[in-house]
C-alpha positions as CSV (number, residue, x, y, z in Angstrom):
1,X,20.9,19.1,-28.8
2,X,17.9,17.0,-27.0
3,X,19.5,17.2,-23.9
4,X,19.5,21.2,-23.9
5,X,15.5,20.4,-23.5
6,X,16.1,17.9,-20.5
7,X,14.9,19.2,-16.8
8,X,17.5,20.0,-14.9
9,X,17.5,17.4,-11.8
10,X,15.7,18.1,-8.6
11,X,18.3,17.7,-6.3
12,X,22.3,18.3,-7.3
13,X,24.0,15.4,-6.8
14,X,25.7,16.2,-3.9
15,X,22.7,16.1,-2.0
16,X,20.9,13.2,0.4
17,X,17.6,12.7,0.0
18,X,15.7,11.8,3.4
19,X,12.1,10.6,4.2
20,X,10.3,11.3,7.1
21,X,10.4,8.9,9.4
22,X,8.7,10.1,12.7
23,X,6.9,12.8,14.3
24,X,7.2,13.9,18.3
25,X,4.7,14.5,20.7
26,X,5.5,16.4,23.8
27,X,3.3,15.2,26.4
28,X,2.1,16.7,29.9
29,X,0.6,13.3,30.7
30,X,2.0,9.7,29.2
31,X,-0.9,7.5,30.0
32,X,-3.3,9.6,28.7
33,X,-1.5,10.3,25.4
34,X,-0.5,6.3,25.6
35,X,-4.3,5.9,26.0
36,X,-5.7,8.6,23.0
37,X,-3.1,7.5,20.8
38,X,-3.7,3.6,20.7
39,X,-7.6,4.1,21.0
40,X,-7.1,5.7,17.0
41,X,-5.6,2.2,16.3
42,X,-1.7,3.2,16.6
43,X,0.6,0.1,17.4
44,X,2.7,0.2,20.4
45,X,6.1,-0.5,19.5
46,X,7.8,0.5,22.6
47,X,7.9,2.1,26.1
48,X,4.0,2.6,27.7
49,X,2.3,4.8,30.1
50,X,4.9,4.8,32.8
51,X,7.6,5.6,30.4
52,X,9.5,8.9,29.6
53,X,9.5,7.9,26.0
54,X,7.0,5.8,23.8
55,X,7.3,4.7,20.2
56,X,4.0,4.1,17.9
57,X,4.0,2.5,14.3
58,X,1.8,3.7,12.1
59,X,3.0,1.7,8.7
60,X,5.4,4.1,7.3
61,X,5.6,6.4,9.6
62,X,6.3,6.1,13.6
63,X,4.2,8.4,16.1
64,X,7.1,9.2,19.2
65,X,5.9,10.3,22.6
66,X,8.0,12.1,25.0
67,X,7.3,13.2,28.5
68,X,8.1,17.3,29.5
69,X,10.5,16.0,31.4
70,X,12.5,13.8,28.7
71,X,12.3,17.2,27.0
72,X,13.6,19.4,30.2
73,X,16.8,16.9,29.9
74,X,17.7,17.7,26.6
75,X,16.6,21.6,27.1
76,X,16.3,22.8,30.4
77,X,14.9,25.8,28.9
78,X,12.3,24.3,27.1
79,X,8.9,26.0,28.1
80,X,5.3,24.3,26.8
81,X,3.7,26.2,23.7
82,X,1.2,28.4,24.1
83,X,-1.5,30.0,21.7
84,X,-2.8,28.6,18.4
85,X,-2.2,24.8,17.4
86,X,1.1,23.4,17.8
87,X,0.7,21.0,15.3
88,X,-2.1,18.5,13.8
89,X,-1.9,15.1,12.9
90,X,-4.5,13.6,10.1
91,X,-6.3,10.1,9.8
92,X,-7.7,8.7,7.1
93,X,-10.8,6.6,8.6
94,X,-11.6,4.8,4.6
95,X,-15.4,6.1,4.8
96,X,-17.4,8.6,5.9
97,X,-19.7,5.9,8.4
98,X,-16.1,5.3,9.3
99,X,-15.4,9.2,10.8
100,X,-19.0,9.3,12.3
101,X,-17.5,6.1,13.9
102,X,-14.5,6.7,15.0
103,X,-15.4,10.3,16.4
104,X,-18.1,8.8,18.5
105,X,-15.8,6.0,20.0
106,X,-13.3,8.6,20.9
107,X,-15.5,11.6,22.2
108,X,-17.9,8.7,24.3
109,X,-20.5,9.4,22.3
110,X,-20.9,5.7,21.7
111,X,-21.3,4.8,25.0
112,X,-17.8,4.3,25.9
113,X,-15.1,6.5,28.1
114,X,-13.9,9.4,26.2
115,X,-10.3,9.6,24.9
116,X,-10.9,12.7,23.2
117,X,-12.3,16.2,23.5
118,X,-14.8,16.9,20.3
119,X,-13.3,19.8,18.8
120,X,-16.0,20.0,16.2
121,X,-18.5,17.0,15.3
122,X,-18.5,15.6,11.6
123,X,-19.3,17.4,8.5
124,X,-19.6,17.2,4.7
125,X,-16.4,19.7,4.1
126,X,-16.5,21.7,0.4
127,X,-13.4,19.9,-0.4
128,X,-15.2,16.5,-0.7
129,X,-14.8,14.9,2.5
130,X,-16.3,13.7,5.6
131,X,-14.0,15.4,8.0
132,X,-14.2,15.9,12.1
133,X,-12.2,17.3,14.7
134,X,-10.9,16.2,17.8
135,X,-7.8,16.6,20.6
136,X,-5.5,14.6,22.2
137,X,-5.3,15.1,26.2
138,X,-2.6,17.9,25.2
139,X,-4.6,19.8,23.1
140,X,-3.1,18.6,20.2
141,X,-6.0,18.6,17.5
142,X,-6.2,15.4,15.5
143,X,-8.6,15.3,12.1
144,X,-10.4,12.6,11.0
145,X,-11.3,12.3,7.4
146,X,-12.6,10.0,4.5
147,X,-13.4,10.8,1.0
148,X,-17.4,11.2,0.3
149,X,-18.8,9.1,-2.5
């Protein structure tokens, strides 16, 4: 009878269970993307700025460049996107000094060489974070965030 009140499992049996393991980046330009990507503190696992295809690590989950080319091989119908974001990726800076920071570094506004394009400069979002916006040399926009308080 207490097993009438038992949840029925999430997935039947027959079913595999996955994780995600990576996410791809189409690039227009390797050593830029190579550049961008390792400047937000991504390790380089494999290939580089002259190769068709680069793998980051990111702890659990592995960032994966590929070149338009690599991706005219495997499509040669394959066309760039256009309109709207593609995607967005989302890092998690610790502290709020930390996305002031980090979006500096990145944009130049620190002094250095620009990795990034400012998409918009920090701000107390309503949700309860320090958030800011920025893009990769593709366009790609990447947020940086860190809980306030």
């Amino acid at each position: 009878m207490a097993d009438s009140f038992m949840p029925a499992p999430l997935h039947p049996p027959s079913v595999v269970l996955m994780k995600l393991d990576a996410i791809s980046i189409v690039t227009a330009d390797m050593a830029q993307a190579v550049t961008f990507y390792s400047a937000l503190g991504l390790e380089l696992v494999d290939g580089g700025p002259d190769a068709p295809h680069t793998e980051f690590s990111s702890g659990t989950i592995r960032v994966l460049l590929d070149t338009e080319a690599v991706m005219l091989s495997i499509d040669p119908e394959w066309t760039r996107p256009t309109g709207g974001h593609r995607m967005s990726l989302a890092f998690d800076c610790s502290t709020a000094e930390a996305v002031d920071a980090t979006f500096a570094q990145l944009t130049g506004g620190s002094g250095g060489d620009p990795v990034a394009a400012a998409v918009k400069e920090p701000w107390d979002a309503f949700w309860g974070q320090r958030y800011a916006v920025i893009a990769d040399p593709d366009g790609n926009t990447v947020d940086l965030f860190a809980a306030l308080g």
